[in-house]
C-alpha positions, 0 to 999 in steps of 0.5 A: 909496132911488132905487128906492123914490122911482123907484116912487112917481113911476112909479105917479102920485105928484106929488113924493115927500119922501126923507130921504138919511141915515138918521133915526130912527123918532120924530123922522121921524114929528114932522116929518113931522107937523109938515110936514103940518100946514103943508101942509094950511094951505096953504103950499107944499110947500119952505116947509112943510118948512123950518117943520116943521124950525124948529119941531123944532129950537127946540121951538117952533111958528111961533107961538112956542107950545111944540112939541107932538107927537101923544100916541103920540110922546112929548114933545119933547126937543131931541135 
């Protein structure tokens, strides 16, 4: 995993998001959605991270409107 976040910061890339444990293919791709999301509304990149964590661990956005996901993932499920 150093290797591959190494090569991201070589080739230019500002800051590179790594989990260090391994994660599963579904609930990575929501909170990564959920990350952006936030992101792009313009919060920073730690406080962006720490609502998108929030949100999948409740199953609620920061609105309190229950967490949608995009279609191909499925529902949330507190798992």
């Amino acid at each position: 995993m150093v290797g591959l976040t190494r090569a991201f910061l070589h080739a230019g890339a500002a800051s590179v998001l790594c989990p260090e444990c391994k994660v599963a293919d579904d609930s990575t791709a929501a909170l990564v959605d959920r990350f952006y999301i936030h992101y792009r509304e313009g919060d920073d990149k730690d406080v962006a991270l720490q609502k998108a964590m929030r949100e999948m661990r409740i199953g609620k956005t920061v609105e309190g409107e229950v967490l949608r996901l995009p279609d191909d993932l499925g529902e949330w499920k507190p798992d």
